[in-house]
N, C-alpha and C positions, 0 to 999 in steps of 0.2 A: 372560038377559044374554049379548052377545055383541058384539064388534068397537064397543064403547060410546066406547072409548079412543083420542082420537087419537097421534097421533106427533109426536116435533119431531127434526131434528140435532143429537147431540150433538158441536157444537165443530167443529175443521178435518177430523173422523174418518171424515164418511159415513158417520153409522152411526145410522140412526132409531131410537129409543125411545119406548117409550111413556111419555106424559106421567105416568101414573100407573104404577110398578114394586112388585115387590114384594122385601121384602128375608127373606131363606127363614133368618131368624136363629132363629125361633121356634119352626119345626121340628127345630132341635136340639136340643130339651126345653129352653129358654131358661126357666126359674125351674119350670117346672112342665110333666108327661112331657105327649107329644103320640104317640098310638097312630099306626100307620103306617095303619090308616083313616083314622083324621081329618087326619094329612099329607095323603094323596089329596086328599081331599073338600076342602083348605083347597087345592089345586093344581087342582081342576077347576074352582072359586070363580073364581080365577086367571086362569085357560087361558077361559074362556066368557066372561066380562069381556072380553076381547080384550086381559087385559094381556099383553104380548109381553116383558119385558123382567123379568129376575130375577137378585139378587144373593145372592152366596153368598160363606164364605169356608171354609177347614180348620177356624179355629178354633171353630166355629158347632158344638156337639157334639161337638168333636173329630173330627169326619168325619161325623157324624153324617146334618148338613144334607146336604151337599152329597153323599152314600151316594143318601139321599131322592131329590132335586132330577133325580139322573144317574138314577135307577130310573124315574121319571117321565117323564121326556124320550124318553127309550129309547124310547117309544111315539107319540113327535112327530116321528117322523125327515122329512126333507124341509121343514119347517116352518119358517115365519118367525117368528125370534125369536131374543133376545139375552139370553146368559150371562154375567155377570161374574166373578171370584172374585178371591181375595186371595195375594197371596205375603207374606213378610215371617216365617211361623212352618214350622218343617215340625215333624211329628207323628209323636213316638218311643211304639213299643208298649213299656206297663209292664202291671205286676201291678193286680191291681186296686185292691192296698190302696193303690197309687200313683198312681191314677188324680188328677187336682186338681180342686179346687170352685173355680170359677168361674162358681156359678149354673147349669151346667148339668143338667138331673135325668138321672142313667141315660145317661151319654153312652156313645162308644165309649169301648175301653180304652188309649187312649191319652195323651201326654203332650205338650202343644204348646211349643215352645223357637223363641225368636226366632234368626230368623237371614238377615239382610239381606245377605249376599255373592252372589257369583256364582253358586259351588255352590249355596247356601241357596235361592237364589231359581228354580235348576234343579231341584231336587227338591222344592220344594210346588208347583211346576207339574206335575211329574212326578204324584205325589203326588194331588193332582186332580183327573189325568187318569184315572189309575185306578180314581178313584169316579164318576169322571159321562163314560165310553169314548164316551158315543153324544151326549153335548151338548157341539157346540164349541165356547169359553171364547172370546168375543169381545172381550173387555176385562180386562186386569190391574190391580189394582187393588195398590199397596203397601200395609202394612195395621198399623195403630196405630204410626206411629215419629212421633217430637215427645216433647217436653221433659216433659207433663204425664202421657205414660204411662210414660217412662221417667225416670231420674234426669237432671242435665244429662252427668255423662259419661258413664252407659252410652248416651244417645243421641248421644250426639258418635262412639262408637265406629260405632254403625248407619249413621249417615253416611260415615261415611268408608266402612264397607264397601261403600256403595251408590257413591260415588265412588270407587271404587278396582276393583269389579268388576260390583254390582249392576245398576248402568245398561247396561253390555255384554251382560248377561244380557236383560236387557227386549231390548234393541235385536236378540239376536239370536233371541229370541221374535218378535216383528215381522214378522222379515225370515223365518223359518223354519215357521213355525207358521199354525195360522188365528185366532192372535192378531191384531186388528187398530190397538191401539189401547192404551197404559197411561196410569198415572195415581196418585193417589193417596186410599186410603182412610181420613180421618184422622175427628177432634174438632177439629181446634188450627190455625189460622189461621197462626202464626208458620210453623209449619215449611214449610205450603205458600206464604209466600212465598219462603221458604229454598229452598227445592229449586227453584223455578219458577227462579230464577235460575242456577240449574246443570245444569236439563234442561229438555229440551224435551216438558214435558208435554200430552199428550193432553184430559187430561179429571178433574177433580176428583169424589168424592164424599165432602162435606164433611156432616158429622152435628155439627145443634143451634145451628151457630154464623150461619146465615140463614133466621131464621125469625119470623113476627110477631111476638114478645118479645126476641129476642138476635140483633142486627144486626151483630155483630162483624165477617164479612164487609165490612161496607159500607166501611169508613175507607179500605181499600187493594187488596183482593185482587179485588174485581170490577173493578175497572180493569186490572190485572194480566192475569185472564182476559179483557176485552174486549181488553187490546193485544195477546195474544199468542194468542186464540180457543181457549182453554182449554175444554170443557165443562162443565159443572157436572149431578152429581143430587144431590141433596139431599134428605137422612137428619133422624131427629131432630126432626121438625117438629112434635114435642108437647112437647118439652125434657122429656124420661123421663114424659110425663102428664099435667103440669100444664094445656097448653093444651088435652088433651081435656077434664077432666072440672072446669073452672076451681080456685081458690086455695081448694079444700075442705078439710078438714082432715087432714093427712099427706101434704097434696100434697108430691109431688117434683118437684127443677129441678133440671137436672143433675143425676142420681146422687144428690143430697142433700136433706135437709125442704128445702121454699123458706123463705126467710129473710120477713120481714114487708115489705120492702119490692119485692121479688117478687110476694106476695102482693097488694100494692095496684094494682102496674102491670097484674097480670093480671085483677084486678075491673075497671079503665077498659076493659081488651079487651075484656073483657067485656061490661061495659055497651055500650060503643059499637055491637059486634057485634047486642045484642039492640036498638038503637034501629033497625036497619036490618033487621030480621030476620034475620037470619042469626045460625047457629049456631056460637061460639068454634073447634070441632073444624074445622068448615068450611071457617072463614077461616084458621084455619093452618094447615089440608093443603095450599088454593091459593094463598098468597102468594106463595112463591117462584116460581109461574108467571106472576107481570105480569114478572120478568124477562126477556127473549129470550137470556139467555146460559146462562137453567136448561133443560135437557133434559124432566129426569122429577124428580118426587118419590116419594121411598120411604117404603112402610109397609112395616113385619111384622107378624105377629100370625099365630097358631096356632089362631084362631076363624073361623068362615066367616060368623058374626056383625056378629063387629068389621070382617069384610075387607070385606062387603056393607056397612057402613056408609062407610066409605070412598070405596066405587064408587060408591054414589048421589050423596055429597058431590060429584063431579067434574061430577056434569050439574046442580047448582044452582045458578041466578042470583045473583051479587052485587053490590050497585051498586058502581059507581065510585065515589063519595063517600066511601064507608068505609073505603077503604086510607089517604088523606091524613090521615084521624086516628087510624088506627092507628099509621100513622109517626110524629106527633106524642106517642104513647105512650107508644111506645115509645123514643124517640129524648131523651123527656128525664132 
């Protein structure tokens, strides 16, 4: 496997990505540990793919990921290829009985505290830097702020510190750094039209909310991105599972069981999928790519299994017939 992957621009950035990215959440023992051989081994998967383009963030392990990702790279020096990561938490060392569960197995011993100001957002750059010295972070990414992660007024306060110092901090990341480009790493639709209207955003990567089942996107925010040439990658494109392994039993959507009526919309994908041949995982890894305003779409996974299945997914045929009724599916 090698150079399989093409490239698109992400947004007004000049900055190509590969259509297919990988997102290195998994490698911070994300529900279950991942040996630092099999980190490699899922990053040489990666790297021979010709995917060029990987997301990272602090909170991914607690440093964990992005420890990995920087150990890695370290050995890609001179290389073409683009790093993301997140601001929005920085990462205070505790004891270990202090350590939080957040699904992560055996992280580092740290403790991630949100904190979207100026300062905040200068030290998990800082922060960052210091785990991954030899890959330079091409893209900033703000990271879980919106109303559904946060209360409404503890995210009223996130805001304001982003308007108040946050955005001066991007801005003087930009202009100082070999940052080239911010943006937002959310779940939630509202917020990124919220912000888009008070900065001048780069590039979204929006997770679960545009994808063959959950078109939430569609009502306003792609037009938004198309007037103001926002980029898009796009996370999430199995809604936690469901649209890889269809409406089985204990499927999950969103974080939660899918409810029975989830369940049905995703047997019509389903079926629809298998009258054209094609395989459900397939069609929802590539939908978001009939858009021209998506760049990449992201997988994670800490299997060189699951990752290979993926990479094959990118070079199969699908007709055109098939999206118009998947839109119809989905869309009622």
């Amino acid at each position: 496997m090698s150079n399989q992957i093409s490239k698109r621009l992400l947004g007004k950035t000049g900055i190509e990505l590969s259509e297919l990215s990988f997102g290195v959440s998994s490698l911070g023992n994300l529900y279950r540990a991942v040996s630092d051989e099999e980190a490699v081994d899922v990053l040489d998967a990666v790297w021979n793919a010709g995917i060029r383009y990987m997301d990272v963030a602090p909170h991914y392990g607690f440093g964990l990921a992005e420890t990995r990702l920087g150990r890695y790279l370290a050995g890609k020096k001179n290389e073409d290829y683009v790093v993301s990561t997140k601001v929005g938490r920085i990462l205070e060392p505790v004891d270990a009985c202090d350590v939080p569960d957040f699904g992560f197995v055996d992280p580092l011993q740290n403790r991630p505290v949100f904190d979207y100001s100026y300062d905040g957002i200068m030290r998990s750059y800082e922060q960052s830097l210091s785990r991954m010295p030899d890959a330079p972070v091409r893209i900033l990414y703000i990271h879980d702020i919106g109303e559904d992660t946060h209360s409404k007024e503890e995210n009223a306060r996130h805001v304001r510190d982003l308007l108040e110092g946050g955005f001066k901090a991007l801005d003087e990341l930009k202009s100082t750094t070999e940052v080239s480009a911010v943006g937002l790493g959310v779940n939630e639709v509202e917020i990124c039209l919220q912000l888009a209207k008070e900065y001048d955003l780069d590039a979204l990567l929006l997770a679960g909310r545009y994808t063959l089942l959950d078109r939430s996107a569609e009502n306003e925010l792609l037009d938004v991105c198309k007037q103001r040439n926002i980029g898009l990658v796009i996370g999430g494109v199995f809604n936690s599972g469901i649209l890889a392994t269809g409406a089985v039993p204990g499927a999950y959507y969103n974080y939660e069981p899918a409810t029975p009526e989830i369940c049905d919309k995703v047997n019509a994908l389903d079926a629809a999928c298998k009258e054209h041949d094609v395989k459900l995982a397939t069609a929802s890894l590539r939908f978001a790519l009939n858009s021209d305003l998506v760049a990449s779409v992201l997988v994670g996974t800490g299997r060189v299994s699951s990752l290979k299945r993926s990479i094959d997914a990118m070079q199969e045929t699908i007709p055109d017939a098939l999206w118009p009724i998947c839109d119809e599916i989905a869309r009622a």
